[in-house]
C-alpha positions, 0 to 999 in steps of 0.5 A: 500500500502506497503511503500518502503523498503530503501535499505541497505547502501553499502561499501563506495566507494574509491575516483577513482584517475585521472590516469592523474592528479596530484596524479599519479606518475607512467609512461606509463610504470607503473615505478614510476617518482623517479625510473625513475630518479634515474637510469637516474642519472648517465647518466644525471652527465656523460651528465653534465660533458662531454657535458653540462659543456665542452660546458657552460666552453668554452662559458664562456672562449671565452670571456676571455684573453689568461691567462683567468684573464681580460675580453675582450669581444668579442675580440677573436671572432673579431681576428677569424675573423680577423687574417690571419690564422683562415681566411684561415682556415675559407675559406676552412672549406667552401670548406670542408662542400660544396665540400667533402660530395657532392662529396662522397655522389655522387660517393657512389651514382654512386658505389651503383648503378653500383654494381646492375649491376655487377656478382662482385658487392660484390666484389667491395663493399668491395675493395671501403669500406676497407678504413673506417677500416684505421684510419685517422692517417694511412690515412695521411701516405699513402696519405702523400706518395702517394703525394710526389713531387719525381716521384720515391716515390709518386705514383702520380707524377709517374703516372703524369711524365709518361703521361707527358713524352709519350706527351712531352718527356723532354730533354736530356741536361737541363742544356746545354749551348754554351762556352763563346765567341762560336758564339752562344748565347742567354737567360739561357735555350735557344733559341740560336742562331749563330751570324753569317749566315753559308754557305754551304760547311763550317763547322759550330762548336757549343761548348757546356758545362754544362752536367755532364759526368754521365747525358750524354744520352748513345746514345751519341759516341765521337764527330767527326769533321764535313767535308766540303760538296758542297751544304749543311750546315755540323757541329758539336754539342758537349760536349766541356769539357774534365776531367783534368786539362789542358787537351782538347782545347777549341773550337777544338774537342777532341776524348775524347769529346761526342756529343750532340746525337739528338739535334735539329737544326734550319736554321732561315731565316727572322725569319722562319725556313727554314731548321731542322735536328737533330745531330747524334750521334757523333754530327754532322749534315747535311742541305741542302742548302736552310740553306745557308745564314741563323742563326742556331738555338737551340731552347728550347725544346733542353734545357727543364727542366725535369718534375718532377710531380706537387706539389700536396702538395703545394700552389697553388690556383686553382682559387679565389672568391672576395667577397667583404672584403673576398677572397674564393680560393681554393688551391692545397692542400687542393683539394688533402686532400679533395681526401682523404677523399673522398677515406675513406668516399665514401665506407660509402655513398655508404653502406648506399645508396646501403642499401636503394636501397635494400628496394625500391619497384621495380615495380617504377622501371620496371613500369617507363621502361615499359613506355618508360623511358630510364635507365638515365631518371630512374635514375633521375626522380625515383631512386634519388627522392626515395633514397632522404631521404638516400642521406640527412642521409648521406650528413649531416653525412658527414657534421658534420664530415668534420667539425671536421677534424683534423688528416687527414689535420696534418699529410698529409700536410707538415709543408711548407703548413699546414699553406695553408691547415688550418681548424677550428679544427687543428686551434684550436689546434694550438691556445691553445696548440702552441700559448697558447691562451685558449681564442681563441681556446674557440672562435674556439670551439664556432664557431664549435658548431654553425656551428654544430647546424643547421645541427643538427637541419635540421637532428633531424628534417628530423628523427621527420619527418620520425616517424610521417610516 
C-alpha cells in the first residue's frame, strides 16, 4: 500500500482584517476617518465660533455684573424675573408662542383648503403669500400706518369711524354749551336742562356758545326769533356769539347769529319725556302742548364727542389672568402686532399645508363621502388627522420664530407703548445696548435658548420619527 503523498505547502495566507474592528479606518463610504475630518474642519471652527462659543460666552456672562468684573450669581436671572419690564415682556412672549402660530397655522389651514375649491385658487395663493417677500422692517411701516389713531391716515380707524358713524352718527356741536346765567344748565357735555317749566304760547330762548364759526354744520341759516303760538311750546336754539368786539347782545338774537340746525329737544315731565322735536334750521322749534308745564331738555347725544377710531396702538388690556404672584393680560397692542404677523406668516402655513394636501391619497377622501360623511365631518375626522404631521412642521416653525421677534414689535409700536408691547428679544436689546447691562441681556439670551430647546427637541424628534417610516 502506497503511503500518502503530503501535499505541497501553499502561499501563506494574509491575516483577513475585521472590516469592523479596530484596524479599519475607512467609512461606509470607503473615505478614510482623517479625510473625513479634515474637510469637516472648517465647518466644525465656523460651528465653534458662531454657535458653540456665542452660546458657552453668554452662559458664562449671565452670571456676571453689568461691567462683567464681580460675580453675582444668579442675580440677573432673579431681576428677569423680577423687574417690571422683562415681566411684561415675559407675559406676552406667552401670548406670542400660544396665540400667533395657532392662529396662522389655522387660517393657512382654512386658505389651503378653500383654494381646492376655487377656478382662482392660484390666484389667491399668491395675493395671501406676497407678504413673506416684505421684510419685517417694511412690515412695521405699513402696519405702523395702517394703525394710526387719525381716521384720515390709518386705514383702520377709517374703516372703524365709518361703521361707527352709519350706527351712531356723532354730533354736530361737541363742544356746545348754554351762556352763563341762560336758564339752562347742567354737567360739561350735557344733559341740560331749563330751570324753569315753559308754557305754551311763550317763547322759550336757549343761548348757546362754544362752536367755532368754521365747525358750524352748513345746514345751519341765521337764527330767527321764535313767535308766540296758542297751544304749543315755540323757541329758539342758537349760536349766541357774534365776531367783534362789542358787537351782538347777549341773550337777544342777532341776524348775524346761526342756529343750532337739528338739535334735539326734550319736554321732561316727572322725569319722562313727554314731548321731542328737533330745531330747524334757523333754530327754532315747535311742541305741542302736552310740553306745557314741563323742563326742556338737551340731552347728550346733542353734545357727543366725535369718534375718532380706537387706539389700536395703545394700552389697553383686553382682559387679565391672576395667577397667583403673576398677572397674564393681554393688551391692545400687542393683539394688533400679533395681526401682523399673522398677515406675513399665514401665506407660509398655508404653502406648506396646501403642499401636503397635494400628496394625500384621495380615495380617504371620496371613500369617507361615499359613506355618508358630510364635507365638515371630512374635514375633521380625515383631512386634519392626515395633514397632522404638516400642521406640527409648521406650528413649531412658527414657534421658534415668534420667539425671536424683534423688528416687527420696534418699529410698529410707538415709543408711548413699546414699553406695553415688550418681548424677550427687543428686551434684550434694550438691556445691553440702552441700559448697558451685558449681564442681563446674557440672562435674556439664556432664557431664549431654553425656551428654544424643547421645541427643538419635540421637532428633531417628530423628523427621527418620520425616517424610521
Amino acid at each position: 500500500m502506497a503511503a500518502p503523498v503530503a501535499a505541497a505547502p501553499g502561499p501563506a495566507k494574509r491575516p483577513h482584517k475585521n472590516p469592523g474592528g479596530p484596524m479599519s479606518r475607512r467609512s461606509v463610504t470607503g473615505t478614510r476617518r482623517t479625510v473625513a475630518l479634515l474637510f469637516l474642519l472648517p465647518a466644525l471652527v465656523l460651528l465653534g465660533a458662531l454657535i458653540v462659543y456665542p452660546i458657552g460666552y453668554s452662559v458664562v456672562r449671565s452670571f456676571f455684573d453689568s461691567a462683567g468684573h464681580s460675580f453675582v450669581g444668579f442675580d440677573n436671572y432673579q431681576t428677569l424675573f423680577t423687574r417690571s419690564d422683562t415681566k411684561t415682556a415675559i407675559n406676552n412672549n406667552i401670548f406670542w408662542v400660544v396665540l400667533a402660530p395657532t392662529v396662522a397655522t389655522a387660517l393657512g389651514l382654512i386658505f389651503a383648503v378653500l383654494t381646492e375649491r376655487i377656478r382662482w385658487g392660484t390666484a389667491f395663493k399668491l395675493i395671501v403669500f406676497m407678504p413673506m417677500a416684505i421684510s419685517m422692517l417694511a412690515a412695521g411701516i405699513i402696519f405702523r400706518l395702517v394703525y394710526d389713531q387719525d381716521p384720515a391716515k390709518g386705514a383702520a380707524n377709517a374703516v372703524t369711524t365709518s361703521v361707527h358713524d352709519l350706527f351712531a352718527p356723532s354730533s354736530a356741536f361737541p363742544q356746545a354749551h348754554p351762556r352763563p346765567n341762560a336758564g339752562i344748565a347742567g354737567p360739561a357735555g350735557g344733559p341740560f336742562l331749563t330751570k324753569e317749566p315753559v308754557r305754551v304760547g311763550r317763547p322759550v330762548l336757549l343761548p348757546l356758545v362754544g362752536v367755532a364759526a368754521d365747525k358750524m354744520p352748513d345746514s345751519a341759516k341765521p337764527a330767527r326769533r321764535p313767535a308766540a303760538t296758542p297751544g304749543e311750546v315755540t323757541g329758539t336754539l342758537w349760536q349766541d356769539f357774534t365776531l367783534g368786539k362789542g358787537a351782538g347782545a347777549v341773550n337777544k338774537v342777532d341776524p348775524s347769529e346761526l342756529g343750532y340746525s337739528g338739535m334735539r329737544v326734550e319736554a321732561v315731565k316727572g322725569g319722562k319725556v313727554v314731548a321731542s322735536t328737533k330745531a330747524a334750521a334757523d333754530g327754532t322749534f315747535t311742541l305741542p302742548a302736552a310740553a306745557d308745564g314741563a323742563r326742556l331738555r338737551l340731552p347728550t347725544s346733542n353734545f357727543r364727542e366725535p369718534f375718532n377710531g380706537v387706539e389700536w396702538l395703545g394700552d389697553k388690556k383686553f382682559f387679565t389672568i391672576h395667577l397667583g404672584g403673576f398677572d397674564l393680560y393681554l393688551n391692545i397692542v400687542t393683539t394688533s402686532i400679533m395681526v401682523a404677523y399673522v398677515w406675513m406668516w399665514a401665506g407660509f402655513a398655508m404653502v406648506l399645508i396646501g403642499a401636503g394636501l397635494a400628496g394625500m391619497p384621495r380615495e380617504l377622501l371620496e371613500a369617507a363621502r361615499v359613506d355618508g360623511a358630510n364635507e365638515w365631518q371630512v374635514f375633521r375626522r380625515v383631512t386634519v388627522p392626515l395633514l397632522a404631521p404638516v400642521l406640527a412642521v409648521v406650528l413649531v416653525t412658527l414657534m421658534i420664530n415668534v420667539l425671536k421677534i424683534f423688528d416687527l414689535i420696534f418699529i410698529t409700536a410707538p415709543g408711548s407703548t413699546q414699553d406695553d408691547a415688550n418681548v424677550l428679544a427687543l428686551q434684550l436689546y434694550r438691556s445691553a445696548f440702552n441700559e448697558g447691562n451685558e449681564g442681563l441681556a446674557s440672562a435674556i439670551a439664556v432664557l431664549l435658548l431654553l425656551l428654544v430647546i424643547p421645541v427643538m427637541w419635540f421637532n428633531m424628534r417628530r423628523l427621527r420619527r418620520e425616517t424610521r417610516r
